[in-house]
C-alpha positions in Angstrom: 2.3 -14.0 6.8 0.0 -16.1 8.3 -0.6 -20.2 8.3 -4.5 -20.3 7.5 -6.6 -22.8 8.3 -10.5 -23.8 9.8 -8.8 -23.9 13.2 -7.4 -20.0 13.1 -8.5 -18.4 15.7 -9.5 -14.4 15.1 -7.1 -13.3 17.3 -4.6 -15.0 15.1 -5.8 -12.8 12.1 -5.3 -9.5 14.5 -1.8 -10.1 14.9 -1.0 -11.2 10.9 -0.9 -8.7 8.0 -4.0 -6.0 8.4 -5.4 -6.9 5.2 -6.5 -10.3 6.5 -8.4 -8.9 9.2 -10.0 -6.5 7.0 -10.8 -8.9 4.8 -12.7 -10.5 7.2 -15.0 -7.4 8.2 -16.1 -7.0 5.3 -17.9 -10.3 4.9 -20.0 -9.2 7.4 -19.3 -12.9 9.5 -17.3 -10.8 11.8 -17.5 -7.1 13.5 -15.3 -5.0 16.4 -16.4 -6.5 19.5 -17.2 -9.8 18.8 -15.2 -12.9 20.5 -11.7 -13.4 19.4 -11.5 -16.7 20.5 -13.7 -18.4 17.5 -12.1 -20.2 15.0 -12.7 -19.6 11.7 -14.4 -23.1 10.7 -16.3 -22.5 13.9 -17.5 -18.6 12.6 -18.2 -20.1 9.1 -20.9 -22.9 10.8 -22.5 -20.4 12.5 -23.1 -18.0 9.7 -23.5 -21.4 6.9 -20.6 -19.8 5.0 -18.7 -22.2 3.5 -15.0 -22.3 5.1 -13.0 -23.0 2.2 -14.5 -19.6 0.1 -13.4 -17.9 3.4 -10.0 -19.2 3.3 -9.3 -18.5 -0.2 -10.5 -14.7 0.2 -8.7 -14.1 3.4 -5.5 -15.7 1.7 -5.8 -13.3 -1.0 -5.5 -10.5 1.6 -2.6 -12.2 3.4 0.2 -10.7 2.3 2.9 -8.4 4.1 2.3 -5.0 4.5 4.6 -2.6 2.9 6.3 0.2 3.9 5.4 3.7 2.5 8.0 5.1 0.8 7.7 8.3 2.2 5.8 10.3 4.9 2.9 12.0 2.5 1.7 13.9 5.5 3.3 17.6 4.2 1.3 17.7 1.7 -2.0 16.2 2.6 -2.6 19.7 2.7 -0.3 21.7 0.5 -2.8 23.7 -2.2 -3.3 21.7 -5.6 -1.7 24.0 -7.5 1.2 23.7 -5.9 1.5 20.1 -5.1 1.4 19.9 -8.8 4.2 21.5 -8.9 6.5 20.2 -6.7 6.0 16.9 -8.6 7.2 19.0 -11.6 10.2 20.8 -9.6 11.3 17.4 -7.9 10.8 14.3 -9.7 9.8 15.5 -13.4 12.9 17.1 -13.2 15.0 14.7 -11.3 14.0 12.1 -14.4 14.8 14.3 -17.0 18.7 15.6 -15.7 18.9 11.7 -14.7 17.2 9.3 -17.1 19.8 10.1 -20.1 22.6 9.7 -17.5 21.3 6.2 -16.8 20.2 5.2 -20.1 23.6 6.4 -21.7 25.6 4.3 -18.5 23.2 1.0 -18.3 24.2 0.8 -22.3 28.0 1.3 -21.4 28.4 -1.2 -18.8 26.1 -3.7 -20.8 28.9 -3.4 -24.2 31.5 -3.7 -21.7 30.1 -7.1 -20.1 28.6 -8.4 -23.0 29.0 -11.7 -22.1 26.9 -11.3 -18.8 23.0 -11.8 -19.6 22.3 -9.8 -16.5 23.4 -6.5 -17.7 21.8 -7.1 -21.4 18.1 -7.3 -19.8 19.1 -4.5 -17.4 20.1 -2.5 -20.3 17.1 -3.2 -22.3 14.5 -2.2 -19.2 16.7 0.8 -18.6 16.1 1.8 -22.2 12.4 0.8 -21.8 11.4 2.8 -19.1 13.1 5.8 -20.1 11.2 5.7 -23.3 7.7 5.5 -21.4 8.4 8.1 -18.3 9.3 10.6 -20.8 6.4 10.3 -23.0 4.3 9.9 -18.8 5.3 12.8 -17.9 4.7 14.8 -20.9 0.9 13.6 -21.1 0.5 14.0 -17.3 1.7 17.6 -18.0 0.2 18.3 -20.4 -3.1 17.3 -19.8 -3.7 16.0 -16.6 -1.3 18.4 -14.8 -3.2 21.1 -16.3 -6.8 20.6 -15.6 -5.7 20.4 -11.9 -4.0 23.7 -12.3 -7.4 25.2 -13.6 -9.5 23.0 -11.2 -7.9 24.9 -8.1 -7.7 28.1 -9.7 -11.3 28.1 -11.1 -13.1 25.3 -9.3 -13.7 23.7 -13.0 -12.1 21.9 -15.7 -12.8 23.3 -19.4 -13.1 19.6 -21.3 -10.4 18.4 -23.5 -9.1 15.8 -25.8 -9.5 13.6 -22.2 -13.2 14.9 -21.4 -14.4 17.3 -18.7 -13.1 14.8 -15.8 -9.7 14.4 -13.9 -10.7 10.4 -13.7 -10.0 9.7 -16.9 -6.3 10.8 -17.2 -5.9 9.9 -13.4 -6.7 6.3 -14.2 -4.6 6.2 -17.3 -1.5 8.0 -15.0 -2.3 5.4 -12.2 -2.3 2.2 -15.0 1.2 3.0 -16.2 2.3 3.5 -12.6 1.5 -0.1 -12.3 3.6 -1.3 -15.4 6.6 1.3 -14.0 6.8 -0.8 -10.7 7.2 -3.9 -12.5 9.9 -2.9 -14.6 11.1 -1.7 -11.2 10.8 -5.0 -9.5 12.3 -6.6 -12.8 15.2 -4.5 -12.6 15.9 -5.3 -8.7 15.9 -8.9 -9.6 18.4 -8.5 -12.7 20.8 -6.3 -9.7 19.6 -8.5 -6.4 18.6 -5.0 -5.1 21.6 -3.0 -6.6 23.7 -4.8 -4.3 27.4 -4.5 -5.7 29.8 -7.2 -5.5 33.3 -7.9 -5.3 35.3 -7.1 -8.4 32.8 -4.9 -10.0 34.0 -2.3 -12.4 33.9 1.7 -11.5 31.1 2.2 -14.0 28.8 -0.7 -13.0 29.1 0.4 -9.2 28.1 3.4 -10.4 25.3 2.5 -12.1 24.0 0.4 -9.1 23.9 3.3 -7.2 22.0 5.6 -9.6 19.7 3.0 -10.1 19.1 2.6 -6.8 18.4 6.4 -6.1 16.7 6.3 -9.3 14.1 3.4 -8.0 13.6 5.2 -4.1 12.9 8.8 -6.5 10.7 7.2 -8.7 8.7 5.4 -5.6 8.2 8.4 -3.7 7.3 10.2 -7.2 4.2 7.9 -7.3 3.0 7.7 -4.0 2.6 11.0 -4.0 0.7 10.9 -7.1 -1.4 7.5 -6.2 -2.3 8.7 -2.2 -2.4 12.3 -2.4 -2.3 14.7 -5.8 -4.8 12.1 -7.4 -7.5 11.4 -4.8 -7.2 15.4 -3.6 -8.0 16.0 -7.3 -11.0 13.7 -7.7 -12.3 15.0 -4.9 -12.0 18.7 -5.7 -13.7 17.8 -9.0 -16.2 16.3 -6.7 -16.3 19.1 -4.6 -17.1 21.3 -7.3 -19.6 19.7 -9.0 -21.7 19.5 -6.4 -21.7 23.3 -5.3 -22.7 24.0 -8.6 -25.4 21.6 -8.9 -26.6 23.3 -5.1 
């Protein structure tokens, strides 16, 4: 992260976290090209913008970037259809063999150790989260999962419960992603990572380490969701709308 102030220089902001920078384009004060060397207080005189609005919207954007989870490139252009269902084959799957497995173990360690507060609250998001993934998946299945299927095979979407459009569902599906990596980011806290310690039974290692393939599965299950299957599908929809309208 960055230190900003009226004396940061732009080539400052090109070295820091690329949101920053971006930030910065957009307010039009700045474009490719221009000198690097101009502070910001200076850039904001020339332009009458006031500095301190700057600040604050370029601090909002100042933040690390993080990693992908995975490498979506394979299927950037794997057909819709069957995109959809290697998210079904793969993850849908992977939660439904594992999410009893952890619900039943998170429960057992937690009546073991009652007396640690960690493993209570761990115990109670486990159970939490397995409740809403498996209701997630079965209304991303059932309706969202299908209108792509139809999308790609018929270029259209015959209008449901959820309307004609992918959008709707798609934002729903991309809302509870949100709420799923904060139980996830909860659940790293209650476990500093997963990270056993010293003296730890056989079942709480073991649920550590479920949990922690459990939280990388679940990640690369909704990437692939949020930066590819979703944005391919709004943009078949798209796609097709407008070839009928021609």
């Amino acid at each position: 992260m960055l230190t900003l102030t009226a004396h940061t220089k732009i080539s400052e902001l090109q070295s820091g976290p690329p949101g920053v920078i971006n930030a910065l384009r957009s307010t039009g004060l700045y474009h490719d090209g221009d000198d690097t060397d101009v502070m910001l207080g200076e850039l904001c005189w020339t332009f009458g913008f006031n500095p301190g609005m700057l600040l604050m919207m370029l601090e909002s954007a100042n933040v690390p970037e993080e990693k992908p989870p995975i490498d979506v490139t394979p299927f950037q252009n794997m057909p819709l259809a069957s995109l959809v269902e290697h998210v079904e084959k793969t993850h849908h799957h992977y939660l439904r063999e594992n999410l009893p497995k952890l619900t039943a173990l998170a429960n057992s360690v937690a009546v073991a150790h009652a007396d640690n507060q960690e493993l209570s609250e761990l115990d109670e998001e486990m159970q939490r989260i397995a409740v809403e993934l498996d209701t997630h998946m079965l209304h991303e299945e059932e309706s969202l999962f299908s209108m792509i299927r139809e999308l790609a095979t018929n270029h259209a979407v015959t209008p449901t419960r959820c309307g004609g459009s992918v959008g709707g569902p798609i934002a729903c599906m991309e809302n509870e992603h949100e709420l799923t990596v904060k139980t996830l980011l909860k659940m790293r806290k209650l476990t500093n990572n997963y990270l056993p310690t010293d003296g730890i039974s056989g079942a709480w290692r073991e649920l550590l380490e479920r949990l922690a393939a459990f939280d990388q599965d679940l990640l690369a299950h909704m990437y692939k969701e949020d930066k590819v299957l979703f944005p391919r599908a709004l943009a078949a929809q798209r796609g097709s709308r407008a070839a009928a309208a021609g």
